[in-house]
C-alpha beads as a LAMMPS data file, in Angstrom:
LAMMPS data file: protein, C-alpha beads

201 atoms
200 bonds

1 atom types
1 bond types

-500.0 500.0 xlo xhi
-500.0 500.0 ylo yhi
-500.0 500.0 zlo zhi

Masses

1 110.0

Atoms # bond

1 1 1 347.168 -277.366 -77.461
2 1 1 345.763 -278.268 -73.577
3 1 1 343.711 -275.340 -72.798
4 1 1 345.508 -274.656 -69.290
5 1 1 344.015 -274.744 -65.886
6 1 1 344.303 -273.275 -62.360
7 1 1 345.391 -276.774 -61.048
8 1 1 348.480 -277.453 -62.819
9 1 1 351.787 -277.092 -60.780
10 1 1 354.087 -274.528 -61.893
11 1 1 357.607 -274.412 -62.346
12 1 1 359.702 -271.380 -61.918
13 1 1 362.436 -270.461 -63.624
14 1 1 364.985 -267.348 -62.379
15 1 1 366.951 -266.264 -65.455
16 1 1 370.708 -265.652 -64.669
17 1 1 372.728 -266.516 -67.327
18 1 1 373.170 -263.202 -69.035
19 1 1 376.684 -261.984 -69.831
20 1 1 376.406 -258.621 -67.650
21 1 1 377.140 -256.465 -70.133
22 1 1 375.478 -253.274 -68.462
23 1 1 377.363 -253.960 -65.394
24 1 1 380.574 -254.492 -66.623
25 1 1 380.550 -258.276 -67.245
26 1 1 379.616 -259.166 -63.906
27 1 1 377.423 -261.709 -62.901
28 1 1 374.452 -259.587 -62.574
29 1 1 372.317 -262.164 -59.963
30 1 1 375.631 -262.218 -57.472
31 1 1 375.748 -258.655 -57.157
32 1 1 374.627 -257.473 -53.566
33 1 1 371.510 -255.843 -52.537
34 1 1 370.046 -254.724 -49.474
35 1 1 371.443 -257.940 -47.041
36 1 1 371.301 -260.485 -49.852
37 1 1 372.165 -260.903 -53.581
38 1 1 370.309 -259.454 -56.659
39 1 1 369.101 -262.802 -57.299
40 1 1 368.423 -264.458 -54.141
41 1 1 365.977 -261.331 -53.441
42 1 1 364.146 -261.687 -56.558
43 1 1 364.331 -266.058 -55.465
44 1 1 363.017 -264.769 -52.262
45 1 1 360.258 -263.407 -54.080
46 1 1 359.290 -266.156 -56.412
47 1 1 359.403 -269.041 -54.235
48 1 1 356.627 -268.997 -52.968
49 1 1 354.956 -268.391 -55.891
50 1 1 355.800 -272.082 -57.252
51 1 1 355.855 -274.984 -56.820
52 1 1 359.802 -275.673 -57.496
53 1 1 362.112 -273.450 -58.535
54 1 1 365.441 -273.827 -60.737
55 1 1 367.916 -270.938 -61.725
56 1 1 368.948 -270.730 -65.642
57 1 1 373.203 -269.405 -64.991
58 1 1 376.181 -270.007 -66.711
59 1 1 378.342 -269.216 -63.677
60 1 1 378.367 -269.567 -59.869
61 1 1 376.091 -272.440 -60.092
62 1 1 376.820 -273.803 -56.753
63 1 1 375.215 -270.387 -55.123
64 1 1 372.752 -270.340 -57.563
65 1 1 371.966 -273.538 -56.480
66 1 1 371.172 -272.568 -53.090
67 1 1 368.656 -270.582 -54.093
68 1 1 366.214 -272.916 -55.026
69 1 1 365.755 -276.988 -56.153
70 1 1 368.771 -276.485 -58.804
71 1 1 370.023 -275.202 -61.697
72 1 1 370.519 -275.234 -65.650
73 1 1 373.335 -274.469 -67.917
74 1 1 372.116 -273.530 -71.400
75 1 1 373.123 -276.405 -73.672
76 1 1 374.134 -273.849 -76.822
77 1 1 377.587 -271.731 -76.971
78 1 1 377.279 -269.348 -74.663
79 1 1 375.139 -266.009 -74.318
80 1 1 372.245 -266.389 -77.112
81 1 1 369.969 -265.072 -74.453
82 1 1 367.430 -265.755 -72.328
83 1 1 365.549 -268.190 -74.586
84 1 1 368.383 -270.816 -74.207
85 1 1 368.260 -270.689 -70.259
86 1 1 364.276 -271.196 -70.690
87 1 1 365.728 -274.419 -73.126
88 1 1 368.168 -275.416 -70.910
89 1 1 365.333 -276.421 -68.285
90 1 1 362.739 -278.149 -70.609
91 1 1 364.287 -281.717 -69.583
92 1 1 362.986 -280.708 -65.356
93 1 1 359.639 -279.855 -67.276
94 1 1 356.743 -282.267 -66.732
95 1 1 353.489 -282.327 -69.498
96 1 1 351.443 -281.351 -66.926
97 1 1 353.186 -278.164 -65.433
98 1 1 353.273 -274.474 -66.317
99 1 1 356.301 -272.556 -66.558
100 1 1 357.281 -269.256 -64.559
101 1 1 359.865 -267.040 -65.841
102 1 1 361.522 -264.188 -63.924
103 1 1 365.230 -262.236 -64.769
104 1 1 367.417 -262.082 -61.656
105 1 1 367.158 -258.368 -61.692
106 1 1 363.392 -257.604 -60.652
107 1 1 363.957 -256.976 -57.012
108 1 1 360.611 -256.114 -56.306
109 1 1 359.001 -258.363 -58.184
110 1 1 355.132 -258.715 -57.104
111 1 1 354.465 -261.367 -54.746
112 1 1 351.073 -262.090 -56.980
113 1 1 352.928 -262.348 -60.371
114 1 1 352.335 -265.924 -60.842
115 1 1 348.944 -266.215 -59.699
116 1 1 347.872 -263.135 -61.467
117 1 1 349.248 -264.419 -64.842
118 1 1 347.837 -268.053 -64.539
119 1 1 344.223 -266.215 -63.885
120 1 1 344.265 -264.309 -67.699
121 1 1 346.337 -267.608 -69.273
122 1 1 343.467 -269.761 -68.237
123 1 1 340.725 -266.940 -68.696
124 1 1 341.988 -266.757 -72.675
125 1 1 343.537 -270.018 -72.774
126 1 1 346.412 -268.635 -74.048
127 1 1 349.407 -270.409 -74.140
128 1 1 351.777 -267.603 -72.898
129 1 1 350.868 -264.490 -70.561
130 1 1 353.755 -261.767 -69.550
131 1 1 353.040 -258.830 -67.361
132 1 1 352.668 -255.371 -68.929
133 1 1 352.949 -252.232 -66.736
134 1 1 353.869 -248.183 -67.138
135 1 1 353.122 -248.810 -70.984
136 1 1 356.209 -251.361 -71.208
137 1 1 355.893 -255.044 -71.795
138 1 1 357.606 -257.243 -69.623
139 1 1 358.216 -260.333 -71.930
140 1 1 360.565 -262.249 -69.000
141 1 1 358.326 -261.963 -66.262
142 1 1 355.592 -264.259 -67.921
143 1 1 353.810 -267.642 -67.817
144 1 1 353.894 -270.742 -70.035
145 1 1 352.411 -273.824 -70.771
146 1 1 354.561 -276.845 -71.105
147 1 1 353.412 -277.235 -74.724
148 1 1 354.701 -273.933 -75.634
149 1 1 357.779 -273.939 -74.168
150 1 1 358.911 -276.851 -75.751
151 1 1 358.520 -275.128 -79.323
152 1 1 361.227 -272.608 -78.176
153 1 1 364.137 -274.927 -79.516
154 1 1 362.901 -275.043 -83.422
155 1 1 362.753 -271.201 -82.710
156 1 1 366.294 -270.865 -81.747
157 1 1 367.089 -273.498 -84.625
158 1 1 365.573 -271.143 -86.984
159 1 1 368.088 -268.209 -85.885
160 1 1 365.632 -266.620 -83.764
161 1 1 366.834 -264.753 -80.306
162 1 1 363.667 -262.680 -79.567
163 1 1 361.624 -263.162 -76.306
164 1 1 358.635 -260.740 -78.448
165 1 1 359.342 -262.563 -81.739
166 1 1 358.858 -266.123 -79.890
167 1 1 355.978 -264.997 -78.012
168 1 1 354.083 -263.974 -81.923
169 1 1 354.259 -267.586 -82.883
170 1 1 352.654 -268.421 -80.068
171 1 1 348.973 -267.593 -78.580
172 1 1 349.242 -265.273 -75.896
173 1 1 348.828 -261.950 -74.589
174 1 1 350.064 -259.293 -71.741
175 1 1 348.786 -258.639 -68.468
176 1 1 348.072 -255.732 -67.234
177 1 1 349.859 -254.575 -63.734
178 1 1 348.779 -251.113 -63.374
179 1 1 349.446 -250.373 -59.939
180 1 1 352.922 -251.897 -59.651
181 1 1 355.033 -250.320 -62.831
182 1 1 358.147 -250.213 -60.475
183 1 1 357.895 -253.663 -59.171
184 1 1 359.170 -254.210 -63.376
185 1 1 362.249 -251.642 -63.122
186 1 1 365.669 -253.382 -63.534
187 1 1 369.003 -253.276 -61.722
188 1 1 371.610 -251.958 -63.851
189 1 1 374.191 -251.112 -61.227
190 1 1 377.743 -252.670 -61.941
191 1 1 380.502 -253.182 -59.219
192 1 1 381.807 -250.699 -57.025
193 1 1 378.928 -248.399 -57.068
194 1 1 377.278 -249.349 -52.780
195 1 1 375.242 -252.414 -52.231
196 1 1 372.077 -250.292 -53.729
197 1 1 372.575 -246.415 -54.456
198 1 1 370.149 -245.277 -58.064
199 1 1 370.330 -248.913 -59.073
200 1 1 366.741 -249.169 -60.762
201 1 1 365.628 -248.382 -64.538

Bonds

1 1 1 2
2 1 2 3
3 1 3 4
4 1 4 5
5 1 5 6
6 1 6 7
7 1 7 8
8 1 8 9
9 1 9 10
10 1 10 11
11 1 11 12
12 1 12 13
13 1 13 14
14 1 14 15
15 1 15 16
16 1 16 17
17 1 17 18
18 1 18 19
19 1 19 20
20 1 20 21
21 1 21 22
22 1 22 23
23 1 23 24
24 1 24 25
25 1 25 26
26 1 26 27
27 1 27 28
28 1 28 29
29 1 29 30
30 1 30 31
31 1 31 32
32 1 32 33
33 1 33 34
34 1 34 35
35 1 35 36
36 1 36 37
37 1 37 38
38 1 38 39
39 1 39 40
40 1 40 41
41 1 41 42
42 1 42 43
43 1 43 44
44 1 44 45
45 1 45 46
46 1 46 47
47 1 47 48
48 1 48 49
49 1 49 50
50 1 50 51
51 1 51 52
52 1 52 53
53 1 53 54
54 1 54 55
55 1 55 56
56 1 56 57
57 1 57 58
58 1 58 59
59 1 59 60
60 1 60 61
61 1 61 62
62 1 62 63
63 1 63 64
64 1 64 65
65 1 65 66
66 1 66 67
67 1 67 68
68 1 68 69
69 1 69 70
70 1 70 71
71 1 71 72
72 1 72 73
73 1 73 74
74 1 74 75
75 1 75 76
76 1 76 77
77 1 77 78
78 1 78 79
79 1 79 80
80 1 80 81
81 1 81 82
82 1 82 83
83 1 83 84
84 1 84 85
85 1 85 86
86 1 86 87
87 1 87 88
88 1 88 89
89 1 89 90
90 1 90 91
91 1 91 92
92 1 92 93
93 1 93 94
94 1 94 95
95 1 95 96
96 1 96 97
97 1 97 98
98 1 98 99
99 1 99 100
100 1 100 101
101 1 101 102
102 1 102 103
103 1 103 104
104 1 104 105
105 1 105 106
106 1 106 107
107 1 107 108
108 1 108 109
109 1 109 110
110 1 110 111
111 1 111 112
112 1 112 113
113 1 113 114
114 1 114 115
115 1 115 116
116 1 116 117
117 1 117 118
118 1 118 119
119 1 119 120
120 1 120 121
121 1 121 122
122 1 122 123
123 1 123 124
124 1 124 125
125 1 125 126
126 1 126 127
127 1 127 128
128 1 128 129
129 1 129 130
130 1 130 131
131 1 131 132
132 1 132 133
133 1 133 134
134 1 134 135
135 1 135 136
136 1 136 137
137 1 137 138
138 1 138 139
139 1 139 140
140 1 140 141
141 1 141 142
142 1 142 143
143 1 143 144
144 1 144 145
145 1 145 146
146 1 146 147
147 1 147 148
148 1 148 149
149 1 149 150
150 1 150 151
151 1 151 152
152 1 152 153
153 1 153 154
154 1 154 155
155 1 155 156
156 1 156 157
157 1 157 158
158 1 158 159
159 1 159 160
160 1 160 161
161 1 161 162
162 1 162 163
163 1 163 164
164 1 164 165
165 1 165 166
166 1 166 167
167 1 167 168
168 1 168 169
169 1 169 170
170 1 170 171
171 1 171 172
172 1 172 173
173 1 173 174
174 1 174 175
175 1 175 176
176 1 176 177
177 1 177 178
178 1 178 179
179 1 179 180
180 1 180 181
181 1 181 182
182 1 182 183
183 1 183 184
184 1 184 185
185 1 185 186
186 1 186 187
187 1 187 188
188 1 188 189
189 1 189 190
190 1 190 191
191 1 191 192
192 1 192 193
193 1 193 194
194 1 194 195
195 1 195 196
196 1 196 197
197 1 197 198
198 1 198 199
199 1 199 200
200 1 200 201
């Protein structure tokens, strides 16, 4: 495998094609917050981080569009997680690019994710790097190389839906954010409930 380097572009991907179970089968990455959606904050955040960025959604494409350079359906039935929107974007993935992965419901997701996960992936030369912070791995906010992301369909082949079980065929390791465990906490608010309110576990 290319040992990775800190000159390869990188790709982001915003993950938003989860059914919304916790909040009530809505489409988690349209729900408001603050003066914009769940999803265009956390977009807001990882732009700038990449060099293009897509959105992985199964719904509302054409506002999930706006958020970045596009967007990807996943190409299996429906809601087999977030491997199969990280799948659904290998065709916009070059060789020579990394790959950026971020959920739609990390609102304060660090500004210096990207660059501080490329700095360990190229320090190890792992092939994946995911941040780690308040004790809890964080297997969706994490960094790939191209060759290892294109090994996630034999893994879904296989029957396999784990981000954790993926990431133990492959080399790679966490990253420790120690100063920023609630820039990881989740938005598990459903509909109805104020445009923020206690929205964050």
């Amino acid at each position: 495998m290319p040992t990775p380097t800190a000159a390869e572009p990188v790709l982001g991907l915003l993950l938003a094609g989860g059914a919304g179970h916790r909040v009530g089968g809505a489409d988690k990455g349209m729900l408001p917050f603050g003066t914009s959606t769940l999803a265009g904050t956390v977009a807001a955040r990882l732009r700038p981080q990449v060099d293009r960025l897509l959105v992985a959604c199964n719904r509302h494409a054409t506002r999930y569009a706006a958020l970045g350079d596009g967007v990807v359906k996943d190409r299996r039935p429906l809601h087999q997680g977030p491997l199969a929107g990280l799948e659904a974007a290998l065709a916009e993935l070059p060789p020579n690019w990394l790959l950026a992965l971020a959920p739609c419901d990390v609102p304060a997701l660090p500004v210096d994710l990207v660059a501080t996960l490329r700095g360990a992936l190229v320090a190890r030369s792992d092939a994946v790097t995911w941040a780690r912070a308040g004790g809890r791995d964080h297997y969706l906010c994490a960094l790939l190389t191209a060759e290892a992301a294109h090994q996630v369909g034999a893994y879904l082949d296989a029957g396999g839906r784990s981000v954790r079980g993926w990431y133990d065929t492959l080399a790679g390791s966490a990253v420790g954010f120690s100063d920023e465990a609630d820039a990881f906490s989740n938005y598990n608010q459903g509909p109805g409930s104020g445009s923020r309110g206690a929205v964050l576990s």
